[in-house]
C-alpha positions, 0 to 999 in steps of 0.5 A: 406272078401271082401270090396263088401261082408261087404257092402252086409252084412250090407246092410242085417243087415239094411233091417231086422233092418228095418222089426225088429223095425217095428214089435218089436216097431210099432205092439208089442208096439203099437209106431205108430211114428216109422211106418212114419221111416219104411213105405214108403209113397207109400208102396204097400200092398199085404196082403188083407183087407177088407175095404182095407187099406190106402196106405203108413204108414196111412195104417200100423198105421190103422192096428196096431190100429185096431190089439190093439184095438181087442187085447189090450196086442198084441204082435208080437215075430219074431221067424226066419228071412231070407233076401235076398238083398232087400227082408226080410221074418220074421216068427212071433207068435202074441199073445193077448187076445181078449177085443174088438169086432172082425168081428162084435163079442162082445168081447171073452175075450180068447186068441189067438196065431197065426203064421204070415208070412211077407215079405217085400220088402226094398229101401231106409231103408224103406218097400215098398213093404208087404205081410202078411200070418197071421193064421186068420183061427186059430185066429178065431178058438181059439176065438170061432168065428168059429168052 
């Protein structure tokens, strides 16, 4: 294998390492510390939220606090991931149990289990660009919130 071929593939091996911590350590352990190693400073994120996220890892650390404060026992599980260069998709299934107010709801006490798209865009061994597919249709469903 060619010497540009090898760099290529590290290079892969980097970029989803980045997407793995970040899900596996970050969303699943709730271990914000590693988000300021995976999220550039001026990460764009493309998923939607309402009120919108702050920009870089304050936002993400937002997001995973938010996610465990609804979900104390949220876990994040890649199932597949496919990159290409600088680009990595993850196919993920989120699972928790609802203990904290969700959309304005009291707590359901049920549990949820969703899939969850992410792509993300890599430089520098850091996301700098997100976007996030999650089933909210199917969380809200499961919950009981919507019928």
């Amino acid at each position: 294998m060619s010497s540009q071929k090898l760099d290529l593939e590290k290079e892969r091996e980097r970029n989803v390492s980045v997407v793995r911590r970040l899900i596996e350590e970050g969303f699943s352990k709730g271990n914000l510390s590693v988000v300021d190693e995976t999220i550039s400073s001026d990460l764009e994120e493309h998923q939607r939220f309402d009120p919108p996220l702050p920009r870089g890892p304050a936002g993400t650390k937002a997001l995973i606090m938010g996610l465990r404060s609804m979900f104390p026992d949220f876990t994040l599980t890649i199932e597949d991931t496919a990159v290409e260069g600088d680009i990595v998709w993850a196919r993920s299934r989120a699972r928790g149990t609802n203990s904290g107010s969700i959309m304005g709801k009291p707590p359901t006490g049920k549990k949820m289990e969703i899939d969850v798209i992410d792509v993300s865009k890599i430089k520098d061994g850091k996301i700098v660009e997100h976007w996030g597919v999650p089933d909210q249709l199917g969380m809200l469903e499961q919950l009981g919130i919507i019928q």
